[in-house]
Structures are given as C-alpha cells and as structure tokens.
N, C-alpha and C positions, 0 to 999 in steps of 0.2 A: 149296722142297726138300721132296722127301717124305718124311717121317717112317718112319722104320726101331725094331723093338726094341728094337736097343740106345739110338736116342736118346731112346723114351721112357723106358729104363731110370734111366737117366743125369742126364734132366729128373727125375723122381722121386725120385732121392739128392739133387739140388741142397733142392729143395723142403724136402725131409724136413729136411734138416741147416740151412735156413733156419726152418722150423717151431719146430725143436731150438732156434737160436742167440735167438730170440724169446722162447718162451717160456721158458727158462731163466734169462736176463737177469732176466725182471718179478718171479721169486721172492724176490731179496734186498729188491727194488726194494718189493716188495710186505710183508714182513716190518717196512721202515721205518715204516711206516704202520700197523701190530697194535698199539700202543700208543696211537694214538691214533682207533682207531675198533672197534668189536666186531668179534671174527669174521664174523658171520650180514650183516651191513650194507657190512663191506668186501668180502666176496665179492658183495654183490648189486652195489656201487658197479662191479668191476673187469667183472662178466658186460654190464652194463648198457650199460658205458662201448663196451666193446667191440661190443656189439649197437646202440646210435648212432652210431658212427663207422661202420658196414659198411654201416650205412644208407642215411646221406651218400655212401656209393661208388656201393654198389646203385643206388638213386636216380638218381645220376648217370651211371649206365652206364660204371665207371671201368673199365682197363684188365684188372682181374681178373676183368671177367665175360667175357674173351673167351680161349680157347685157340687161336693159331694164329691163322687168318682165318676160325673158324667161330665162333658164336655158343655156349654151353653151355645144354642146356634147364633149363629150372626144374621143381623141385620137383613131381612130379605126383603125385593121391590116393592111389596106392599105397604112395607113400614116408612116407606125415604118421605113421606108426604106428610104424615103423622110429626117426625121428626122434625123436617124445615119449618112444621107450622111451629113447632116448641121453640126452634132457635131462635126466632126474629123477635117473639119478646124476652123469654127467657134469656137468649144470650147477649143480645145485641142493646134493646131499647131498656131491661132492669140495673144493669151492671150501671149504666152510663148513671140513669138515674137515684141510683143509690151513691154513687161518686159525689153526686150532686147534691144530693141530702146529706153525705158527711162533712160538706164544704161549710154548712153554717149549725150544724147538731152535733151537739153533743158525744161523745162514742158509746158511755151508756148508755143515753137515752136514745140512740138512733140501734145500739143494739136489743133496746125493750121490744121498742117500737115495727121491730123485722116481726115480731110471733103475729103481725098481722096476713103472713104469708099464709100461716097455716091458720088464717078464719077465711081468709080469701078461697085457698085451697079448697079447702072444705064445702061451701056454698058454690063454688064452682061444681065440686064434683055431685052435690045434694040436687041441684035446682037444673044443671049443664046436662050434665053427663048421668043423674038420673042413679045414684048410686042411693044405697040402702040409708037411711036417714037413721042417726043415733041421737038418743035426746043429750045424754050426762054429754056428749061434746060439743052438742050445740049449745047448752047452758058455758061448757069451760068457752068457746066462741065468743058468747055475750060479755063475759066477764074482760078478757081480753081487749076487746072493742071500748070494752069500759077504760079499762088502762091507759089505752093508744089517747084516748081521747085527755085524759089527764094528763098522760105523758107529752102531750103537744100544745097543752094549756100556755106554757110558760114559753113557749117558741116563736109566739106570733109576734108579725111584726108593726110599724105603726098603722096598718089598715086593718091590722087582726086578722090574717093568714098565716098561716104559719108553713111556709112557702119548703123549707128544709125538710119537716114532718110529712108532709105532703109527696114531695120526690120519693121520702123513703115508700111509702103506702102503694103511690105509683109502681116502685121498683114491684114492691108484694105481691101488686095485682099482675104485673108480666109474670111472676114467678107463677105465679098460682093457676095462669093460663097452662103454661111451661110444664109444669106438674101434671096436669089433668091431660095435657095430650103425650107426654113421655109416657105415661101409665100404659098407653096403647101399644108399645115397644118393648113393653118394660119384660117380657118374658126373653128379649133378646140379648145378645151378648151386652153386661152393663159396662163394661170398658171400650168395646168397641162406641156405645153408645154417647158414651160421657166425653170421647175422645174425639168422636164426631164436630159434638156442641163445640168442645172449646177450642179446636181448630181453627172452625165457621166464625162463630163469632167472634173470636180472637182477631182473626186477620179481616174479618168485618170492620171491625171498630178500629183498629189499628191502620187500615187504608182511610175511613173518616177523620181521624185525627192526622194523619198525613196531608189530606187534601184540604185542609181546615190551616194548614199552617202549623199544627203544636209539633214542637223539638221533640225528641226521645231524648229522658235523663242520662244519669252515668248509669256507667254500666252495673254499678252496686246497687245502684236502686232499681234497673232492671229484673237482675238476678233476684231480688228479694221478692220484688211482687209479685215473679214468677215463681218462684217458691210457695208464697201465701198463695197464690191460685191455685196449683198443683194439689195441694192440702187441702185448702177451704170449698175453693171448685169442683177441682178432678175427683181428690179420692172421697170427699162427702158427696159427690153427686152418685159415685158408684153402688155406694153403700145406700143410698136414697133408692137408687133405680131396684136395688134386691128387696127391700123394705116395699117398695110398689107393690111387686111382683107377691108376697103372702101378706101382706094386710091391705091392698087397695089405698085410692089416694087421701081420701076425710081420715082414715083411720094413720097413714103414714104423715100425713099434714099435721095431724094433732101430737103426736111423740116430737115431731120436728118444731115445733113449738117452742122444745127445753132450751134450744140453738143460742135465741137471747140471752138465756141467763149466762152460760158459757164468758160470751162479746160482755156483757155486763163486769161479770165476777172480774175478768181481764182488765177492764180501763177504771177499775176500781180500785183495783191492787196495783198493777205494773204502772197506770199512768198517772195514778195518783188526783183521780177525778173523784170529787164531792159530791153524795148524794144529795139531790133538792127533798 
C-alpha cells in the first residue's frame, strides 16, 4: 500500500506516544537506583546501556533499521556536527542533572515535572529553529508551565528554591536543545542515531565519574540500569527520532508530553507514593 499523509501522520503519533510511554516508565524505575549509585555514574550506566543494546540491534540488522521495505541511510558527514551538538546536552549534562533532581524529588512529582521537555521543546523549535507556530499547543504549553510551577511549590527549600525541581527543568532544557538539533538527522538511520548518543555520552559520563573517584555498584545494579536505559533511552529515543522525521519537533514534543503520566501512574501504584 502506498503511504498517504495522513498515514505518515498517524505512524508518528503511534511512535511519539510509544517514545513517551518508554521513556517515562524508566524515570521511577531509574530514581530506585539514586541511592545506590552517584548521579554522574548512573546516568553514564543508563546512556551506556542503552547505546549496547542498540548495538546488538544495529549490528544485527534488527527490524528498526528498516521503514517500510526500504532500507533507511546512515548517518552521513554532514550530519556528525548536528549530532555532537545534540550529545553534549542531551546526553552528557541532562542525564546527570536529572540524577540530581531525583536525589531530593519526588518520582511523581519529578516525573510530572519532565512534560516541561516538551514546552521547552517547543519554544525551542517556534522562536530557534523557526518552525510553524500552533496556537491549541502553545495554550496546552501554558497550562503545563502552570503545573510545573505548582508542582515545585512544595519543594522549596529554606531560601525558597527549589533546588531538585529546578535540575529537573535544567535536565528539559538540555533535552529540548537535544531535540531540536537530532530533528536535523532525524531522516537518518534512527538506530544508528540513538546508538551513537548513548555510546558518547555513556562513556562520557562514565570516564567523569571515574576521574571524580565514584565506585561502580554490583554488578546487579549495573545490569538493571542498563536495562532501564536500553528501554527508557535507546528504544524511546528510536521511536522519538521516527516520530521527528513525520510530525517535526513542537508537534513530536507535544505527544511526548504523555511521558509523565507513564513515570507518574508508576511511583503511584508500584511505589506506593502519595498524591499531595
């Protein structure tokens, strides 16, 4: 069958809202595991994990390198510039800072508080990069921003910062940089893409926590956070890089939105956390 607008539209909401339901899940998931490894060392563990596992696909020629019955090309010299610029916030300086805002936040409320990726996103790609401006998103934006800011109400500390809330927002705005410049790529191989980042940043973060002095845990808690990267990282970031490619970044920022409630609904049921 041949592919029509609307069913690329359509494939791109699936994606996007699979991106979302991924990587929102790994944030509680990833929060259990803050107490038992450094910030700077579990964001290298989760990027790392994730960039072996995509590997293993890449390598294998698994069913994500193909859209359709065409082949997707890889990465060409034009794009390695685009890319690096994605990795250094995206992979390197958000991971660490969201480590950092799970250390004293909440897991639901630090995973409300991530759908500021996608108002960052957005205003990035509206005001940046010059993209088509929608009103009904820019209102769901506003509403959002609304939330974030009640959501961090109760987080401040005795100076009235809310120092936790804050790392996470930080983490949003690397993401949101991240976003806006993968979008550049984003026609290129999305596993080769994805496998890239969490290589990079993987063993980025993972030589700074080395030279920093932090231990690497057991090998159990290894294996796990590289597992929750692989998931929440690798294959949400693959399915984000397709979702780029037919809806563009404000419109794939806004579906990725849903990510939250995911990490939400999670540390509500499984962890047995109290709505304020």
């Amino acid at each position: 069958q041949k592919s029509t607008p609307d069913a690329k539209l359509h494939q791109g909401v699936l994606y996007a809202l699979l991106a979302a339901a991924l990587f929102g899940a790994s944030t509680p998931f990833a929060k259990a595991l803050v107490g038992q490894v450094a910030p700077v060392a579990l964001a290298g563990m989760l990027y790392f994990g994730s960039g072996l596992g995509l590997l293993v696909l890449y390598l294998g020629r698994g069913l994500f390198r193909r859209e359709g019955n065409s082949e997707v090309a890889g990465l060409t010299r034009g794009d390695w510039p685009w890319l690096g610029g994605a990795i250094l916030p995206g992979g390197v300086a958000g991971p660490v800072l969201l480590m950092l805002g799970l250390s004293t936040t909440p897991a639901a409320s630090a995973s409300l508080l991530l759908n500021m990726e996608g108002v960052l996103t957005s205003m990035l790609a509206w005001f940046v990069f010059k993209e088509n401006f929608d009103r009904r998103i820019f209102i769901g934006m506003l509403l959002i921003v609304a939330a974030g800011v009640l959501l961090s109400w109760d987080q401040a500390t005795a100076r009235g910062i809310p120092l936790g809330a804050l790392a996470i927002v930080g983490a949003c705005l690397c993401w949101g940089i991240d976003n806006n410049l993968t979008r550049k790529v984003s026609a290129s191989d999305a596993v080769q893409i994805a496998c890239v980042k969490g290589l990079v940043a993987g063993t980025v973060n993972l030589a700074i926590a080395g030279a920093l002095g932090m231990r690497l845990p057991a090998v159990a808690t290894m294996v796990s956070a590289g597992l929750i990267g692989f998931c929440g990282y690798g294959l949400s970031l693959v399915m984000f890089v397709v979702a780029l490619r037919h809806l563009g970044t404000a419109r794939t920022g806004a579906y990725f939105s849903a990510a939250p409630f995911a990490g939400a609904a999670i540390s509500l049921v499984l962890f047995g956390e109290q709505p304020g």
